[in-house]
N, C-alpha and C positions, 0 to 999 in steps of 0.2 A: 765588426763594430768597434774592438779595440783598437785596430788599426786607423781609421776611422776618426774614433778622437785622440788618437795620440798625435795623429798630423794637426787635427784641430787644436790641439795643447801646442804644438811646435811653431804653426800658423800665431798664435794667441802672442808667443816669446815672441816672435821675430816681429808680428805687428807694436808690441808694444815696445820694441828697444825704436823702430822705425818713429815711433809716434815719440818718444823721450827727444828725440833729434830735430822733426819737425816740430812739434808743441814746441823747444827750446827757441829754435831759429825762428820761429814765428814772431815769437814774442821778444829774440833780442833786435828782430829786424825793425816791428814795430815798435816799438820804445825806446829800443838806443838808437837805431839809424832815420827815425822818423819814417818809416816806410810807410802805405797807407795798409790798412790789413787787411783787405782782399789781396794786394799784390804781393805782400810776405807768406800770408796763407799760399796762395800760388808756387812762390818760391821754395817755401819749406818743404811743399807737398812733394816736389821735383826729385829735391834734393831725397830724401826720403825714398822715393822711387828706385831709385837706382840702388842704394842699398839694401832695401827691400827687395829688388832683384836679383841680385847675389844670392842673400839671405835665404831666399824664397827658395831657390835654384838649389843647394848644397841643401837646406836642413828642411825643405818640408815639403817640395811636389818634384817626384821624378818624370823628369821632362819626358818627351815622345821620342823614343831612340832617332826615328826615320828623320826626325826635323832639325836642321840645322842652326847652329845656337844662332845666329843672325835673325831668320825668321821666328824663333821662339822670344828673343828680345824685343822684334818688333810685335810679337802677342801679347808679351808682358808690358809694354808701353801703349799700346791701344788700347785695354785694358785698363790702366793707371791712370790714362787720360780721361778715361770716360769715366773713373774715381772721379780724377780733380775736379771735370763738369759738374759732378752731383756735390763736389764739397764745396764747389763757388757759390753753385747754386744755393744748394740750403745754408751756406753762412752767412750770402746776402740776406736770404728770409729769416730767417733767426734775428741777426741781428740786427736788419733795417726794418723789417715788419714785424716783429714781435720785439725789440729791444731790447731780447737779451744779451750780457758782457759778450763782446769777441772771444776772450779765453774759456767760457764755458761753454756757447755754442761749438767752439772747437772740438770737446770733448764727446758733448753730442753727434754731432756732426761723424769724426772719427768713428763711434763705432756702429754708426749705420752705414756708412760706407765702408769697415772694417766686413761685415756680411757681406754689403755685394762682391767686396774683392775675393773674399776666400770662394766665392759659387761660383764665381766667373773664373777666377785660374782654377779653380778643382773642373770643371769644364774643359777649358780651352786647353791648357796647360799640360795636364798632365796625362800619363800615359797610362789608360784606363785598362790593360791587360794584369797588372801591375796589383792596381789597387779596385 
């Protein structure tokens, strides 16, 4: 169980430097570049991805020895994607059908989608003899 939550403590650091990165790029895309904010949202999500892949990879899930880091990146982006889906999804609802701010819904948004991502790479991800 300590092991457990210290990945979840580790998960928690690296989603939240990932989310300092996107929440920033969100918000300088929409407000300084006029971007609209479903498509910065999009953007920043991206961006965020891939450093969160790194992240993820070195400090908090040890990958499946047999699997090839190509195929394991393309888990970690199927995965990420099927994130973005549910963060499109619920930032449209949030903020076109209930009117809340874009930067709050963001925050909401984030950490429910923050849960499905850790259940889904502690699943696919990682190499379950291990842990």
């Amino acid at each position: 169980m300590a092991k457990w939550f210290n990945q979840l403590m580790r998960f928690g650091v690296v989603g939240m430097i990932c989310f300092i990165i996107d929440y920033t790029l969100m918000i300088a895309l929409t407000e300084l570049c006029a971007v609209n904010y479903l498509f910065s949202s999009g953007i920043s999500f991206s961006v965020s991805v891939i450093i969160n892949y790194w992240l993820s990879m070195h400090f908090v899930f040890q990958g499946k020895k047999y699997r090839h880091k190509t195929t394991e990146l393309m888990f970690f982006i199927i995965l990420s994607l099927s994130g973005l889906f549910l963060t499109e999804l619920l930032m449209w609802l949030l903020v076109e059908k209930t009117g809340l701010l874009y930067r709050l819904a963001k925050i909401v948004v984030t950490l429910l989608v923050m849960i499905y991502n850790f259940v889904t790479k502690k699943i696919f991800l990682e190499n379950k003899t291990k842990n």
